[in-house]
C-alpha positions as CSV (number, residue, x, y, z in Angstrom):
1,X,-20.7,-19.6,-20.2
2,X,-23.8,-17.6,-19.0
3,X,-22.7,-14.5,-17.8
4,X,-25.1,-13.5,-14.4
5,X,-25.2,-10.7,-11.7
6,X,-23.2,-11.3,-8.8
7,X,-25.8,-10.4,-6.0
8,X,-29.2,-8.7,-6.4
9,X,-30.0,-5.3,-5.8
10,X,-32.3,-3.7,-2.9
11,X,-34.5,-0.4,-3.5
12,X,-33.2,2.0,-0.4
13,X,-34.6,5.2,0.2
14,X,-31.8,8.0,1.8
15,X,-31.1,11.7,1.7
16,X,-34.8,12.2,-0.2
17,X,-34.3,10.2,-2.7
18,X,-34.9,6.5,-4.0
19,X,-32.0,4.1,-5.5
20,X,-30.9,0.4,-6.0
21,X,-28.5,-0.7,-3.6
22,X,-26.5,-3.5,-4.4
23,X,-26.2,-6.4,-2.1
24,X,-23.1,-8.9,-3.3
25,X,-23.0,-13.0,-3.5
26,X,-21.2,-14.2,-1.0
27,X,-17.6,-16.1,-2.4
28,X,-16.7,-18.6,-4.0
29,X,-18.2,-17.2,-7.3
30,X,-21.1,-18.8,-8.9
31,X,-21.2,-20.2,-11.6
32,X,-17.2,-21.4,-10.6
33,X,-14.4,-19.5,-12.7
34,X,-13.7,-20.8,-15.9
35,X,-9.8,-21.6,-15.7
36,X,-8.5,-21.8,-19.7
37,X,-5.4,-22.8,-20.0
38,X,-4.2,-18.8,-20.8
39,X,-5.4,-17.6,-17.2
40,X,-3.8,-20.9,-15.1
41,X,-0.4,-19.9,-17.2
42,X,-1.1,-16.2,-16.2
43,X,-1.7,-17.5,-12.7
44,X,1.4,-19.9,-12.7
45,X,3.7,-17.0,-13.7
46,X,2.4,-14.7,-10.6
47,X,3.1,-17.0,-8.6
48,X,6.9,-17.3,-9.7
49,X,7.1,-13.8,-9.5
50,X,6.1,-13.9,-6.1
51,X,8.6,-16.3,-5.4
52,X,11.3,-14.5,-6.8
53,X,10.3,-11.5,-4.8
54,X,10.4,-13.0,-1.8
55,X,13.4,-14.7,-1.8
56,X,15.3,-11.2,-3.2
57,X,13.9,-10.2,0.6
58,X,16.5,-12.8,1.9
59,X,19.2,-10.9,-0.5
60,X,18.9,-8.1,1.0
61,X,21.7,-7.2,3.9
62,X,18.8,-6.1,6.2
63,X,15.5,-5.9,5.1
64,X,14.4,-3.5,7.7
65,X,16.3,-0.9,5.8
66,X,14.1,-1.3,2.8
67,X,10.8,-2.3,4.0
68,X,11.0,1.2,5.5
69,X,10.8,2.7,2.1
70,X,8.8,0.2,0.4
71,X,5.8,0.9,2.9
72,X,5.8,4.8,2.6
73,X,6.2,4.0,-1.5
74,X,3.3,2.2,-1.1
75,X,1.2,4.7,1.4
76,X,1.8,7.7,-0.9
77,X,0.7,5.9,-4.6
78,X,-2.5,3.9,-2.6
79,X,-3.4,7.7,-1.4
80,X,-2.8,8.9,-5.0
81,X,-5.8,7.0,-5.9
82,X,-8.3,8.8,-3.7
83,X,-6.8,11.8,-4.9
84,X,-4.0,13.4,-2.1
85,X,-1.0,15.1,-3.7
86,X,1.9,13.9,-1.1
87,X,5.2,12.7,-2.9
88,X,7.7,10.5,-1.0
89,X,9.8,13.3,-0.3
90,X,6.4,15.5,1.4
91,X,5.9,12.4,4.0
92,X,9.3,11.9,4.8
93,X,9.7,15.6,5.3
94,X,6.5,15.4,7.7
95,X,7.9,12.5,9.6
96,X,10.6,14.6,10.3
97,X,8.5,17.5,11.7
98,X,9.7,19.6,8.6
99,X,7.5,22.2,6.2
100,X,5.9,20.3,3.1
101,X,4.4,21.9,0.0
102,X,1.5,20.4,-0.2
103,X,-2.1,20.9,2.6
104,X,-0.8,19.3,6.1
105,X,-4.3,17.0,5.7
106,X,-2.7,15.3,2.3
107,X,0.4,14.2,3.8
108,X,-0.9,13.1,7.3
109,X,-3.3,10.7,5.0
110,X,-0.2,8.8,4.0
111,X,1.9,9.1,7.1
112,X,-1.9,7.8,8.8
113,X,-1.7,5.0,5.8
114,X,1.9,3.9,7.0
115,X,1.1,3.3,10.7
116,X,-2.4,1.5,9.9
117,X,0.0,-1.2,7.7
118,X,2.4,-1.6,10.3
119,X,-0.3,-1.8,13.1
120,X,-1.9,-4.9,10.8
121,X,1.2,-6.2,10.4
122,X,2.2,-6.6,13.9
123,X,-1.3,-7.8,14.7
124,X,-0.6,-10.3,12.4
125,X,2.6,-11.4,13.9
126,X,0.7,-11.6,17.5
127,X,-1.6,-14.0,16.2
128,X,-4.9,-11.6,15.6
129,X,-6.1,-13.8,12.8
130,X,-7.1,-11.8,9.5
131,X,-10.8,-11.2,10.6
132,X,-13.6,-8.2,11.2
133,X,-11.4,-7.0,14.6
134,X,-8.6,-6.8,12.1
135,X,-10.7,-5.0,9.8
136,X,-11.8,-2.3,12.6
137,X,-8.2,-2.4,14.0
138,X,-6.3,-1.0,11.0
139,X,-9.6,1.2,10.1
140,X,-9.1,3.0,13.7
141,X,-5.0,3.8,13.3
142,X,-5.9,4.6,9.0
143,X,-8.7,7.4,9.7
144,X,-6.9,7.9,13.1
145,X,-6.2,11.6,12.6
146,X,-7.1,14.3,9.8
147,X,-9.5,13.9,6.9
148,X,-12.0,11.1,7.6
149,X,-11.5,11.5,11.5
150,X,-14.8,12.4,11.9
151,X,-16.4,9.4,9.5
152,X,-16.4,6.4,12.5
153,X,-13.3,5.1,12.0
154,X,-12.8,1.2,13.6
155,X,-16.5,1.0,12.9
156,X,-18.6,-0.7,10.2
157,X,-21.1,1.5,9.0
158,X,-24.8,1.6,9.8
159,X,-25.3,4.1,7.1
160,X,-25.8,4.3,2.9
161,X,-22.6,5.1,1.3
162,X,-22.0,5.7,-3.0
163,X,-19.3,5.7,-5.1
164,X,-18.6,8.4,-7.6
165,X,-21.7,11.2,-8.0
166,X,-23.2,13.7,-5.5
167,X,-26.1,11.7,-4.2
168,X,-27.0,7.7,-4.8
169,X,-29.0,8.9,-7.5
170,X,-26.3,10.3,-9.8
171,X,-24.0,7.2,-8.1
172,X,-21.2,5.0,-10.1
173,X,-22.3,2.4,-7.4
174,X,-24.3,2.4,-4.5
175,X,-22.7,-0.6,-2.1
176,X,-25.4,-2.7,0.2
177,X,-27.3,-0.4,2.7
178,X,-26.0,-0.4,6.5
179,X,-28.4,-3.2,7.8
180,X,-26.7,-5.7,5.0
181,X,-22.7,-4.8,6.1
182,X,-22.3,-7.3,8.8
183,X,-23.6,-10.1,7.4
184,X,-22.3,-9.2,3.8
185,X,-18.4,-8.8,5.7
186,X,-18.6,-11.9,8.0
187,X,-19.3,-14.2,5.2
188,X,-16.3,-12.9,3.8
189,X,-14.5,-13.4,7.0
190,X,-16.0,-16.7,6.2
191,X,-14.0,-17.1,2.9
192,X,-10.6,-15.7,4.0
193,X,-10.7,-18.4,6.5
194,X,-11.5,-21.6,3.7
195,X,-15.3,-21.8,4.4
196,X,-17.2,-23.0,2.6
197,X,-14.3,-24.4,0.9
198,X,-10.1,-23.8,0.6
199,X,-9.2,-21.9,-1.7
200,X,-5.4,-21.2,-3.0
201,X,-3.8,-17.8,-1.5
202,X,-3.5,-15.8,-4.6
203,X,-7.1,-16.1,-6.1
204,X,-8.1,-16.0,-2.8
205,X,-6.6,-12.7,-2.6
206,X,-7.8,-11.4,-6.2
207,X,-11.4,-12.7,-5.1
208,X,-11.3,-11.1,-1.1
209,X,-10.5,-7.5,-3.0
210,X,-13.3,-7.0,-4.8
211,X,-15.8,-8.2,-2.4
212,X,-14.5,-5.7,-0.1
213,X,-14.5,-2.6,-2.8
214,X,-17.6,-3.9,-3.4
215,X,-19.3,-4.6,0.5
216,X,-17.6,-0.6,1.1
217,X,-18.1,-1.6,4.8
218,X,-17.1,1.9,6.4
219,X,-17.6,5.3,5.5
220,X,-14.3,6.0,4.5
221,X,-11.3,4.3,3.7
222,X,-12.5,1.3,1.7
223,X,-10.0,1.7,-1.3
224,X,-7.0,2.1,0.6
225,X,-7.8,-1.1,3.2
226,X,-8.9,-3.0,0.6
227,X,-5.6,-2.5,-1.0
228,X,-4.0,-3.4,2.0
229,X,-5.6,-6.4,2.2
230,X,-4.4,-8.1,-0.4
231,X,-0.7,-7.5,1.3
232,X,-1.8,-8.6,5.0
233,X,-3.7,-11.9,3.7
234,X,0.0,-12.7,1.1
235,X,2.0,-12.2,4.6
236,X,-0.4,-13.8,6.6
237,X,-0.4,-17.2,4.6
238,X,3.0,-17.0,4.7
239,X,3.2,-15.9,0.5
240,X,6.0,-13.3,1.1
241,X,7.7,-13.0,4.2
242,X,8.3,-9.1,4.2
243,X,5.4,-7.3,3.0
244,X,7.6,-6.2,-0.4
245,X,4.5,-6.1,-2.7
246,X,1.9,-3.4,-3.4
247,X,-0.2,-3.2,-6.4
248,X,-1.4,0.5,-6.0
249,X,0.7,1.7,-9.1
250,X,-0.6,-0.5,-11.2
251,X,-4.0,0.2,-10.3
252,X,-2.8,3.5,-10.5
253,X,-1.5,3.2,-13.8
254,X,-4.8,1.6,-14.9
255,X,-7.3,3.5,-12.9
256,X,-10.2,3.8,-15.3
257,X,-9.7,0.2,-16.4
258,X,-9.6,-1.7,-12.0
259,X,-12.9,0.3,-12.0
260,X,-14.5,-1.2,-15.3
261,X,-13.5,-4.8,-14.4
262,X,-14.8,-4.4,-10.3
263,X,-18.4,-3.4,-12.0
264,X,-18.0,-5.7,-14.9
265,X,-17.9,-8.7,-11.9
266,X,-20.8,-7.1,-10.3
267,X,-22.8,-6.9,-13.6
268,X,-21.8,-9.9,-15.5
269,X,-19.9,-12.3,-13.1
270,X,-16.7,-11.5,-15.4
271,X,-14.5,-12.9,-12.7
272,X,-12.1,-14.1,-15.5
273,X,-10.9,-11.0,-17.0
274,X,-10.8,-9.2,-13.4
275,X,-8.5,-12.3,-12.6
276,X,-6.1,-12.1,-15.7
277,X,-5.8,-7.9,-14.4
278,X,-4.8,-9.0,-11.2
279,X,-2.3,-11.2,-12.4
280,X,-1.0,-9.2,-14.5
281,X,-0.5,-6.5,-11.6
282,X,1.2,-8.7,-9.6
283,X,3.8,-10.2,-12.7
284,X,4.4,-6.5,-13.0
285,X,4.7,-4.8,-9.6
286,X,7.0,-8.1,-8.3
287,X,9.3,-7.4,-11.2
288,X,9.2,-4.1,-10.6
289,X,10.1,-4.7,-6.1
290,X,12.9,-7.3,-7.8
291,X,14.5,-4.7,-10.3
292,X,13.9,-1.8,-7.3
293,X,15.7,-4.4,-4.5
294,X,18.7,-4.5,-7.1
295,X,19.1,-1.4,-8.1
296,X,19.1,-0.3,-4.3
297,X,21.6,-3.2,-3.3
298,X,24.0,-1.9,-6.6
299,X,23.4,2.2,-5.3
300,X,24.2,0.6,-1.7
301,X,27.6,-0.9,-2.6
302,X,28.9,1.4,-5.2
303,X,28.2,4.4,-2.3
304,X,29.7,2.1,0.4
305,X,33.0,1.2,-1.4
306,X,33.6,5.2,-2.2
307,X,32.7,5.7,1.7
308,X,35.5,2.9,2.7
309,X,38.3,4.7,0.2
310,X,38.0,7.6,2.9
311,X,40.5,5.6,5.2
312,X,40.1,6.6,8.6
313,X,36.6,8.2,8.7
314,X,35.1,5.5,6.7
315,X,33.6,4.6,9.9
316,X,31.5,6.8,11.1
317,X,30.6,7.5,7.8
318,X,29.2,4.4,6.9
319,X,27.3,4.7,10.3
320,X,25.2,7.9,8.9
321,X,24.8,6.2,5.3
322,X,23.6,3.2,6.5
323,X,20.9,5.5,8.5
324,X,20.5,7.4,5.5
325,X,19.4,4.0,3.7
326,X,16.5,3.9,6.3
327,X,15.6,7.6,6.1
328,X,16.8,9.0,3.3
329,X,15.9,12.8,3.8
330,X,17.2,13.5,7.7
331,X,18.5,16.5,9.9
332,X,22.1,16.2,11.3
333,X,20.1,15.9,14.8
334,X,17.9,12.9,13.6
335,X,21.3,11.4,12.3
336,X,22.7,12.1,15.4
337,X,20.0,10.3,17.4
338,X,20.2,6.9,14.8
339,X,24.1,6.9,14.9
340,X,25.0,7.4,18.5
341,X,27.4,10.0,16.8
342,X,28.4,13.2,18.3
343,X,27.3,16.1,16.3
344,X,30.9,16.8,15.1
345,X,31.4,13.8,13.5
346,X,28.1,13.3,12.2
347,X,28.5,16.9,10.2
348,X,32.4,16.0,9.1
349,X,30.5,12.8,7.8
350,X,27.6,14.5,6.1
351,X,30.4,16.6,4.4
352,X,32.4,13.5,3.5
353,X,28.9,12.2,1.8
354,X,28.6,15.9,0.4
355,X,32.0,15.3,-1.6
356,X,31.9,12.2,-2.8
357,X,27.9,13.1,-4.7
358,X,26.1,10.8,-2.2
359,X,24.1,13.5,-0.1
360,X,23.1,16.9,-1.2
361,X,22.0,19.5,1.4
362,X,18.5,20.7,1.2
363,X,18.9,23.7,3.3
364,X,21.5,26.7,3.8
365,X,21.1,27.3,7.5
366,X,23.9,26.3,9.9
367,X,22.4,24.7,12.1
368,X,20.2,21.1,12.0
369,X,20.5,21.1,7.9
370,X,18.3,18.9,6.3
371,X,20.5,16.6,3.8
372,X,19.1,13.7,1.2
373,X,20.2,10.4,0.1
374,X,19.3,11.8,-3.7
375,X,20.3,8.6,-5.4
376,X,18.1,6.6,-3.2
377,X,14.9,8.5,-3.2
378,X,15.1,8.6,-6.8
379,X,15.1,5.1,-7.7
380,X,12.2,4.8,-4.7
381,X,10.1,7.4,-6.5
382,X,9.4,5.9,-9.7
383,X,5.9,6.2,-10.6
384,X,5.2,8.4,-7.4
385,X,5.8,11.8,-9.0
386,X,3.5,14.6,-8.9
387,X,3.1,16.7,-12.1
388,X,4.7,20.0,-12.4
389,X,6.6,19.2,-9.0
């Protein structure tokens, strides 16, 4: 098949200098994909995956517990990729008001990153239809405070942005110039909503992601929302009911090579190869939410049966441990405030937890100790670690 560029480019002229702009096709692709028979398998097997992801969600005793964890997972490895150095344990500390080791900016990123997903989701649920309001929406909450504050957030930009390089001139890739945004992000609006034609959910998701990396419409922000979009649109058609899958550490994992195959569309119109990636990531990170779910359910028991050979105070006990399955680093006060619990028999719990190799303390002071669920946020953190931490 002739290979062709996906769009055309534009000369622009900003900050003293001249460069080519690139303006993309609106979707579907043209020439049409090329399904063999090796990328319809590939597709076929994702969406299995998928399946048996979402129906481990219904395993699960209550999802809520997990989906807590799952989402900040997801916040800290998507923030990875534009370069913050927050682990899982750094946002849950800042959640609860604690000290962190790494800059204050890095970790409010993340914890920004967490609220902008849950503020789509619930959009979602209240019938806000995945669209350009969406779009601003989530923008507003994700560059709501910290770094990027000050770069329009909720706002499509007017401006020339680049990717990569100091200027457009020295540029990986210079997106289309402000004028061209709208128009560029309506017509994928457009797509997302089956016009000109339907299109199935999952290539419809692979296809809306690149367009979006590629249209860059805001001045910050464009990797991690167009991450998120490929969650919000699998929820939003009804795909997975509990947003359980995030493909950030596999892009993570293959960083160099997302980046080749989003130009080599640009360039070439290789949708095919970008399309057996995607695929791929999604085979992968569903496995890897299925083995996690498991694991978590097995921790979960094995903890809850040693917790019930405690006789009488098996039951407060299994009060703080089921809130230590939502928030797996907490104070005695925060546990006191989820359990209903007095402080006395929230700390002869905690020291019930402490004996039996469930909870370790993180602090030596008497009074409001910080404690972990260790086991738990070491199966969450796989893949999330920071070197030399």
């Amino acid at each position: 098949m002739k290979r062709e560029l996906q769009g055309r480019y534009v000369a622009i002229s900003t900050v003293g200098e001249k460069a080519q702009a690139f303006v993309p096709a609106p979707l579907p692709p043209c020439p049409p994909i090329e399904w063999t028979s090796e990328l319809r398998s590939k597709f076929d097997q994702a969406l299995l995956a998928l399946g048996r992801l979402d129906s481990v969600s219904t395993l699960l005793p209550d999802t809520s517990l997990y989906l807590f964890m799952y989402v900040r997972k997801e916040a800290v490895l998507s923030s990875m990729i534009e370069g913050t150095q927050s682990s899982l344990s750094d946002l849950l500390l800042f959640e609860l008001d604690q000290e962190t080791l790494v800059p204050l900016d890095d970790v409010r990123e993340v914890s920004n990153y967490v609220a902008a997903l849950m503020h789509g989701l619930r959009l979602l649920e209240d019938g806000l239809p995945l669209s350009l309001r969406l779009f601003r929406e989530i923008h507003g909450v994700l560059l709501a405070k910290g770094r990027g504050s000050n770069q329009a957030p909720g706002e499509f930009r007017r401006s020339q942005n680049w990717i990569g390089g100091t200027r457009p001139g020295n540029a990986a890739f210079v997106p289309p110039p402000g004028q061209d945004v709208l128009e560029c992000i309506s017509k994928l609006e457009l797509f997302l909503h089956d016009q000109p034609e339907p299109t199935p959910v999952l290539l419809k998701a692979a296809l809306a992601h690149v367009q979006f990396e590629t249209i860059h419409p805001f001045l910050d922000g464009n990797g991690r929302l167009g991450r998120l979009l490929i969650t919000l649109l699998l929820c939003d058609q009804k795909v997975l009911r509990e947003p359980m899958l995030y493909l950030s550490l596999y892009f993570k994992t293959h960083r160099q090579y997302y980046y080749e195959l989003l130009n080599k569309v640009r360039l070439t119109g290789d949708w095919e190869a970008w399309l057996d990636f995607f695929a791929e990531a999604v085979i992968v990170t569903a496995n890897q939410a299925v083995e996690t779910a498991q694991q978590l359910l097995e921790l979960s028991k094995r903890d809850c049966d040693k917790i019930i050979a405690l006789g009488r105070a098996a039951s407060s006990t299994l009060k703080v441990h089921r809130a230590l399955l939502e928030h797996p680093i907490a104070t005695s006060g925060s546990l006191v405030a989820r359990t209903g619990l007095t402080p006395a028999t929230v700390n002869k719990a905690l020291a019930h937890l402490e004996q039996l190799g469930i909870v370790k303390a993180l602090t030596a002071q008497k009074r409001n100790r910080l404690f972990s669920y260790a086991g738990y946020i070491e199966i969450m953190s796989r893949g999330t670690e920071l070197p030399g931490r």
